[in-house]
C-alpha positions as CSV (number, residue, x, y, z in Angstrom):
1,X,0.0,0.0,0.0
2,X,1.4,3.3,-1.3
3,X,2.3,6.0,1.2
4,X,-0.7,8.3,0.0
5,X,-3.1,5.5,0.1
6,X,-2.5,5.0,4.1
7,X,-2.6,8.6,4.5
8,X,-6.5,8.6,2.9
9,X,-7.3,5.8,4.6
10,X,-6.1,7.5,8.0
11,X,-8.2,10.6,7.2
12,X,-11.7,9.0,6.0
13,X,-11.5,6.2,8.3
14,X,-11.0,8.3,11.3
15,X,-9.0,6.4,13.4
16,X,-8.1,7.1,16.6
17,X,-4.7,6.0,17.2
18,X,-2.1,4.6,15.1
19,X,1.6,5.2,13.3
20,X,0.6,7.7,11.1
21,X,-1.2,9.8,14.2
22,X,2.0,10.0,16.0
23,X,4.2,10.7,12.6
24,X,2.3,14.1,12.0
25,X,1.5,15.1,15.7
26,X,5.0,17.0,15.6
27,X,4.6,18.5,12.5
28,X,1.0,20.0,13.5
29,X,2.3,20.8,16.5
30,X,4.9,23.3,15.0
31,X,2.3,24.4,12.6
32,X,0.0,25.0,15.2
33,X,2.4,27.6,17.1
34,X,3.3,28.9,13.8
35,X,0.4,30.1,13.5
36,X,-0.9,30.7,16.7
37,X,2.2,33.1,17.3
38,X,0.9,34.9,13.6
39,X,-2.3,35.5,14.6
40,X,-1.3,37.4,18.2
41,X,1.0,39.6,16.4
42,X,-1.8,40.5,14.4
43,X,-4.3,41.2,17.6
44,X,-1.0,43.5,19.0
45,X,-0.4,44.8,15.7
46,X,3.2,44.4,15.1
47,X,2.1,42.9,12.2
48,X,-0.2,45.2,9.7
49,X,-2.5,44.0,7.6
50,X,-2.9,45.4,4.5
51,X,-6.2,46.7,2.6
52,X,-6.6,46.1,-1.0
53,X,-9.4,48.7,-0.9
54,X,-11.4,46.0,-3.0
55,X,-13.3,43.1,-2.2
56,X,-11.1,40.0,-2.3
57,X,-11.8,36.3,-2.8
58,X,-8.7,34.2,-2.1
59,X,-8.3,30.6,-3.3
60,X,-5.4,28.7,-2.0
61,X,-4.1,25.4,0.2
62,X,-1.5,24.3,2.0
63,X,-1.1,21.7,-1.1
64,X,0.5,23.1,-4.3
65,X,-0.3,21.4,-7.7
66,X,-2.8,19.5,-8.6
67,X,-5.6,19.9,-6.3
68,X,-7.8,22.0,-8.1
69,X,-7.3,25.6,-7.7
70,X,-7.0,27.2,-11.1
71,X,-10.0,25.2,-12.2
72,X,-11.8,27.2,-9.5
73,X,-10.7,30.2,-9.7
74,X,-11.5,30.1,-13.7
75,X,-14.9,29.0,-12.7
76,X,-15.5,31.8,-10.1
77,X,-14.3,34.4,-12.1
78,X,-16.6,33.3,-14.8
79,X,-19.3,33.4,-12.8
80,X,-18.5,36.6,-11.6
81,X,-18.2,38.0,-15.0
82,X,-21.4,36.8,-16.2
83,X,-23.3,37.9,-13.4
84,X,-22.5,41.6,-13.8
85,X,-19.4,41.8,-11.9
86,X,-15.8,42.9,-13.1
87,X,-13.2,40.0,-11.4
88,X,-9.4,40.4,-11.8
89,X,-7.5,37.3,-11.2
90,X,-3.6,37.8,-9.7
91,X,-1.4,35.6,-9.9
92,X,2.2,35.6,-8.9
93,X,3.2,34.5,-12.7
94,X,4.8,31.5,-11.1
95,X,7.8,30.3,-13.6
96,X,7.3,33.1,-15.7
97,X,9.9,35.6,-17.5
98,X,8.2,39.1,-17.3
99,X,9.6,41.6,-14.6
100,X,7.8,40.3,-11.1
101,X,8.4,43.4,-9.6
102,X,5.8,45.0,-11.8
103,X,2.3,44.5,-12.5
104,X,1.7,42.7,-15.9
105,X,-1.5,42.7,-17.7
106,X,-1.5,39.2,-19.1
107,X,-5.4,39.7,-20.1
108,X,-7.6,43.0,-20.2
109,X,-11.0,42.5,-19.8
110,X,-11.6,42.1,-24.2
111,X,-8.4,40.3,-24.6
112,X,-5.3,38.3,-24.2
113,X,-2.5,40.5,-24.3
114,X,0.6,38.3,-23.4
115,X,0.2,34.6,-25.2
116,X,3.1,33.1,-25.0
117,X,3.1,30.7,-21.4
118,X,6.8,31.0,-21.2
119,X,6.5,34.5,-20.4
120,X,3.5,34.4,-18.2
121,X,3.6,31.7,-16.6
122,X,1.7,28.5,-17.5
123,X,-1.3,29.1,-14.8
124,X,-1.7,32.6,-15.6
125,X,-1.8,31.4,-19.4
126,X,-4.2,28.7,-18.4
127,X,-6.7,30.8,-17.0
128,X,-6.5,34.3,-19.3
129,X,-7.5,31.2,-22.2
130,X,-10.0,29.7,-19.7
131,X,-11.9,33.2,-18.6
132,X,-14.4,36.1,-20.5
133,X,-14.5,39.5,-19.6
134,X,-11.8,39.1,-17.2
135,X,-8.6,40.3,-16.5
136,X,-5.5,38.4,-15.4
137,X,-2.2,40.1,-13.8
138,X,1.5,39.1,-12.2
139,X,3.3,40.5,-10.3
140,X,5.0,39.1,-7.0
141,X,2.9,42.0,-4.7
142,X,-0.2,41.1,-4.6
143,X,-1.1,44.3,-3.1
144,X,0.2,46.1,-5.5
145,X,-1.8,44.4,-8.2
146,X,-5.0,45.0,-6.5
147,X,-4.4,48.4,-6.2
């Protein structure tokens, strides 16, 4: 039985001790005060959070690749679009080759501006062909994309 298989079976069978348990307590544990410690220096603000000044939907998980979030991102933006709304999609232009530092318009709302996936990035490429009336940036801020 394959590594991945066990972990599935651990998490849909739900059981209550074994290996597996005791393999990831440590690792949850650090995430845990990771996090933990995050969030209070939030609440005492020594770390800011920033506005965007616009309404955001973020899509993400602690998995990268393969688990579905470009899909649904293409599909809420869609939706977005055809129900009267104006959605911009940012991406970080992951494995691209245009300047990160600055904001790149990969699709206006009317059209793809940048084709070529080397440049953009193959997931920003992915969804400026995958969306209508939508417009797709890069840039390594996020912020400053929103803005």
């Amino acid at each position: 039985m394959e590594f991945k298989t066990k972990i599935q079976d651990f998490h849909y069978t739900k059981l209550k001790f074994c290996w597996l348990s005791i393999l990831l307590f440590l690792p949850s544990l650090i995430y845990e005060i990771f996090i933990k410690t995050k969030n209070f220096l939030y609440e005492i603000n020594i770390l800011k959070s920033k506005n965007a000044g616009i309404k955001v939907i973020c899509v993400g998980n602690l998995t990268t690749g393969g688990v579905g979030k470009t899909p649904i991102v293409i599909e809420i933006a869609n939706y977005l679009a055809k129900n009267g709304f104006h959605p911009a999609i940012i991406s970080r232009g992951y494995k691209g080759k245009l300047d990160s530092s600055k904001v790149n318009i990969i699709r206006d709302f009317k059209e793809i501006k940048i084709k070529d996936a080397a440049l953009s990035g193959d997931e920003a490429n992915l969804i400026s062909t995958n969306v209508d009336n939508v417009c797709v940036l890069t840039c390594s801020n996020r912020l400053k994309s929103a803005k």
